[in-house]
C-alpha positions, 0 to 999 in steps of 0.5 A: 500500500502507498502514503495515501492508503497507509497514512492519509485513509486511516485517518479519513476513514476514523473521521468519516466513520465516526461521526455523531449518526454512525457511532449511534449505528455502531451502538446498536449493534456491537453491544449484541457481540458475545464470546469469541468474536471475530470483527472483519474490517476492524480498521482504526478500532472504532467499535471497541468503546461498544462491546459489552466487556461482561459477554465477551471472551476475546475479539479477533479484529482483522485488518490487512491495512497497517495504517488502519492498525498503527491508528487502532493502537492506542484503543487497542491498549485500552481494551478489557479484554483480549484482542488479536489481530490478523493481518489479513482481507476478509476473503482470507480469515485464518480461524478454524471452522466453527471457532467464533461465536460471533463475526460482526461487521460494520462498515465493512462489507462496502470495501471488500473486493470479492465479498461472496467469498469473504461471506462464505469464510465468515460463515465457515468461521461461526459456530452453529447457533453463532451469529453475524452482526452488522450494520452497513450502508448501501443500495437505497430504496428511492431510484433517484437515489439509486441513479446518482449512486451507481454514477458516482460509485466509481469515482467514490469508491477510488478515493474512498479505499474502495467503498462501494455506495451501492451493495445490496446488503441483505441480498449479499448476506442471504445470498451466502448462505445465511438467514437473516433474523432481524433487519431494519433500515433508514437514511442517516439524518447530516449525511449525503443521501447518496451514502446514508442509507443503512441496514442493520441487524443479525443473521445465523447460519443456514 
């Protein structure tokens, strides 16, 4: 990775992923994390404030970014309970099957480039009964909406280190062998329309 993606990105995407309407997304649903948890996509360590310390044993938090790891330091040191990270993409998850009893995403799933198979490695992971967490942006309902997504996610995703506006999260989720639990979605009120929509909630295992 070059200066942008290991100096510069890290600290947009710290800014742009922890505003106000994101950190209340955030805690929705990491609080739900139980166990051994593996969080895909950890970057700079946002999430950890969240976690439910009594319900947790350990987090995995991969991340192939070392500048998203070099910034996560500090949170990291402040964590009441164990983390370890793996250096890896989510198409790469170096766990055994069944080892986690939770995988939570957040954010996370707009980046990856070959998603399908980051999902079917996350699934492999989970335990039986296990479940994913996440809460994501992507396709909105409203076609206007729609339209300026698909024209600007090009140039979007080039300079946002590869987020993709326009995934159809719950069809990705479903599509790779899980079921979704529960599901709920919105605009975020003080963002872009073209990037607010959200979906959040929980799947297990088919």
């Amino acid at each position: 990775m070059g200066f942008y993606e290991n100096r510069i990105l890290p600290r947009v995407i710290d800014l742009a992923c922890g505003t106000g309407p994101i950190l209340k997304q955030r805690e929705k649903v990491v609080p739900q994390a139980t166990g051994r948890v593996l969080e895909v996509g950890m970057g700079p360590a946002i999430n950890l404030p969240f976690y439910d310390a009594d319900r947790v044993e350990k987090v995995w938090g991969l991340e192939p970014s070392e500048g998203m790891r070099r910034k996560a330091a500090p949170r990291l040191a402040e964590a009441p309970f164990p983390v370890e990270w793996l250096g890896l993409p989510g198409e790469e998850i170096p766990l055994d099957d069944d080892s986690a009893d939770t995988v939570l995403l957040t954010f996370t799933l707009c980046t990856i480039p070959d998603f399908r198979k980051a999902l079917a490695q996350m699934r492999r992971v989970l335990k039986p009964g296990g479940r994913l967490l996440f809460a994501e942006h992507g396709e909105a309902p409203d076609e206007s909406v729609r339209k300026w997504q698909d024209r600007i996610n090009p140039i979007w995703k080039r300079v946002a280190g590869g987020c993709n506006i326009n995934r159809r999260i719950p069809r990705l989720i479903e599509e790779s062998g899980f079921k979704i639990e529960d599901l709920d979605s919105m605009y975020l009120p003080g963002t872009p329309r073209i990037a607010a929509f959200q979906y959040w909630g929980s799947a297990t295992p088919r």
